[in-house]
C-alpha positions as CSV (number, residue, x, y, z in Angstrom):
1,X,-33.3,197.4,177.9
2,X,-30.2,196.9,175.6
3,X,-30.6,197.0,171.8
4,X,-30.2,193.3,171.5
5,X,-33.0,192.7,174.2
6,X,-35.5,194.7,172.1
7,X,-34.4,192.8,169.2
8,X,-35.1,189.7,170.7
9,X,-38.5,190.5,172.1
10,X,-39.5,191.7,168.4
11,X,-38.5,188.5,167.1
12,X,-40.8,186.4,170.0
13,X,-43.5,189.0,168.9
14,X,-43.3,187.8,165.3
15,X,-43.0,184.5,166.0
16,X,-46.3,184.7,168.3
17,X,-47.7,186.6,165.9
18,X,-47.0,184.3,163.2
19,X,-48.5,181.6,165.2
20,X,-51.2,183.4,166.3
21,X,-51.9,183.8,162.4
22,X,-51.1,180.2,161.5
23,X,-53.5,179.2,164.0
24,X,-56.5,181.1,162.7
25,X,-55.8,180.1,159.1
26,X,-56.2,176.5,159.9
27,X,-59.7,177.1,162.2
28,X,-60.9,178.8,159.3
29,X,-60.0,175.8,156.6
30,X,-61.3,173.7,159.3
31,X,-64.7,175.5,159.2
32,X,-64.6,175.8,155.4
33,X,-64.4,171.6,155.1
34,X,-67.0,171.1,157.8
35,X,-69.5,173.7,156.1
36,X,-69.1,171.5,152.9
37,X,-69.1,168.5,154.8
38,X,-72.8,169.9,156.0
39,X,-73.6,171.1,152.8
40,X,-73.3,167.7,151.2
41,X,-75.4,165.8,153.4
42,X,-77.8,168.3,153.7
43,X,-78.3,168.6,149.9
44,X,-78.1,164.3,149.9
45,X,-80.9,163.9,152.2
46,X,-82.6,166.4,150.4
47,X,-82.5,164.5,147.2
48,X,-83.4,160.8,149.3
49,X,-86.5,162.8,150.5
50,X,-87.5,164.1,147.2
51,X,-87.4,161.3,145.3
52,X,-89.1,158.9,148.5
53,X,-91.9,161.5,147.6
């Protein structure tokens, strides 16, 4: 494998990497709004409930 062969795998690597990465951070964040999303309707019904009571 030539210098410049390496080089270029490295460089896919990264970029995989950095998509691999890229990827992850938005799942998270996607997670993250959907918790809240959940969070706030649980906690509204909560409050409709209480005050049916």
């Amino acid at each position: 494998m030539t210098k410049n062969e390496k080089h270029e795998r490295l460089v896919r690597e990264r970029e995989e990497i950095t998509a691999r990465v890229a990827r992850f951070k938005a799942t998270q964040e996607r997670f993250a709004r959907e918790r809240e999303q959940y969070a706030t309707v649980t906690w509204a019904k909560a409050g409709k409930n209480e005050r049916a009571e």
